[in-house]
C-alpha positions in Angstrom: 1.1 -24.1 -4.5 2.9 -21.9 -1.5 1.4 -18.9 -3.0 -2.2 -20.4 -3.2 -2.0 -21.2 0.0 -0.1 -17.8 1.1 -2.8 -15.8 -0.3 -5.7 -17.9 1.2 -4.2 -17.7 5.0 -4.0 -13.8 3.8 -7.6 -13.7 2.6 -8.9 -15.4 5.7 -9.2 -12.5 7.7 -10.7 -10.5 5.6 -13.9 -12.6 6.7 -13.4 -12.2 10.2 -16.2 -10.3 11.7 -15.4 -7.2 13.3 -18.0 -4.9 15.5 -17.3 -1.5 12.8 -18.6 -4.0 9.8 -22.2 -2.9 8.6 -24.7 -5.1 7.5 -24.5 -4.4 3.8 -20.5 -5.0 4.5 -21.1 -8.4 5.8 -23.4 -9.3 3.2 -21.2 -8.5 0.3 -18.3 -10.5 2.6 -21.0 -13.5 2.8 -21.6 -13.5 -1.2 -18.2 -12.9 -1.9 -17.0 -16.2 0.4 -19.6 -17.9 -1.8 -18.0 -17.3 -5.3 -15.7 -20.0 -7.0 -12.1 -19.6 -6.0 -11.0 -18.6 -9.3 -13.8 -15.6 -9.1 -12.9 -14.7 -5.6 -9.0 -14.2 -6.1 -9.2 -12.3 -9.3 -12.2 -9.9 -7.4 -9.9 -10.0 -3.9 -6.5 -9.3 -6.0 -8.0 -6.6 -8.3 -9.8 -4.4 -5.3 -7.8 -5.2 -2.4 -4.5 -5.1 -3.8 -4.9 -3.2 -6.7 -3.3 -5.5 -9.4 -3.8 -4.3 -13.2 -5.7 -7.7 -15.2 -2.2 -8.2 -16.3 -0.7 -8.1 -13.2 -3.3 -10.9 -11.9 -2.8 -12.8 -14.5 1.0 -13.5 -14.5 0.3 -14.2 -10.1 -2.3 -17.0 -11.4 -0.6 -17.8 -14.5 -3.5 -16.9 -16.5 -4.3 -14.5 -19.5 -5.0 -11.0 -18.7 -8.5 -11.5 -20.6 -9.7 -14.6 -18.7 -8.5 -12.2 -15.2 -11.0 -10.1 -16.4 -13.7 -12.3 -17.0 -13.3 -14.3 -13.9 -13.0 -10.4 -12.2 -16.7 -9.2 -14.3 -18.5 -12.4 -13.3 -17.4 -12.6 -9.8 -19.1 -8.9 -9.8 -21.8 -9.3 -11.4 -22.5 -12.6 -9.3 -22.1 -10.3 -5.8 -24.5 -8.1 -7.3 -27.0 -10.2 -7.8 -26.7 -12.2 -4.5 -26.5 -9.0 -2.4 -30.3 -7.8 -4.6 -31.6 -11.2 -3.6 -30.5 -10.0 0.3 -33.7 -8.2 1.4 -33.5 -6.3 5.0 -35.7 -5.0 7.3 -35.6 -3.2 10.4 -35.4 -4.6 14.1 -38.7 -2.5 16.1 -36.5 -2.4 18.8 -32.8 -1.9 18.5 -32.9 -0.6 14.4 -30.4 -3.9 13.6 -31.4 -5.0 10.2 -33.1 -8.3 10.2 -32.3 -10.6 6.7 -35.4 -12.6 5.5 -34.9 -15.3 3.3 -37.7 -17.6 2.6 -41.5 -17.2 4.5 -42.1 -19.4 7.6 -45.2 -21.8 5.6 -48.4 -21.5 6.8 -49.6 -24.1 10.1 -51.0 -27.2 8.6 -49.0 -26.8 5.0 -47.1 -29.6 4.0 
């Protein structure tokens, strides 16, 4: 439980905004805050700190296999969260503006 909870103050700032981030940066951050725990650790412990499947699966007490799996669906569920993500440009300042769903029509239901 300490570690759990060690690595989760740990992973907090990793979300914390900072004025360098790019918009494609914070919009693999957003999908990635939006995986299952289990996904997020295994993709957080394999790319940030560089543990081997093995390695992350004797921290979580898991098999190297199912670190893996949780690690290749945690990707592949990035990926398609961040194709969903659809920018366009600000006219005025360039910023990227993100678009999810059109405004309906006046007098739609």
């Amino acid at each position: 439980m300490w570690r759990r909870l060690t690595r989760e103050l740990e992973s907090q700032r990793w979300f914390e905004k900072s004025p360098q981030e790019s918009p494609a940066e914070r919009a693999a951050m957003r999908c990635l805050a939006e995986l299952p725990l289990e996904q997020r650790e295994a993709i957080v412990l394999k790319i940030w700190h560089r543990y081997t499947f093995e390695e992350i699966g004797e921290f979580l007490e898991i098999s190297p296999n199912t670190a893996a799996g949780r690690y290749r669906y945690g990707l592949q569920k990035i990926k398609l969260c961040l194709e969903r993500t659809t920018y366009e440009r600000d006219e005025l300042t360039g910023d990227p503006i993100r678009f999810l769903e059109t405004a309906p029509s006046l007098g739609e239901n």
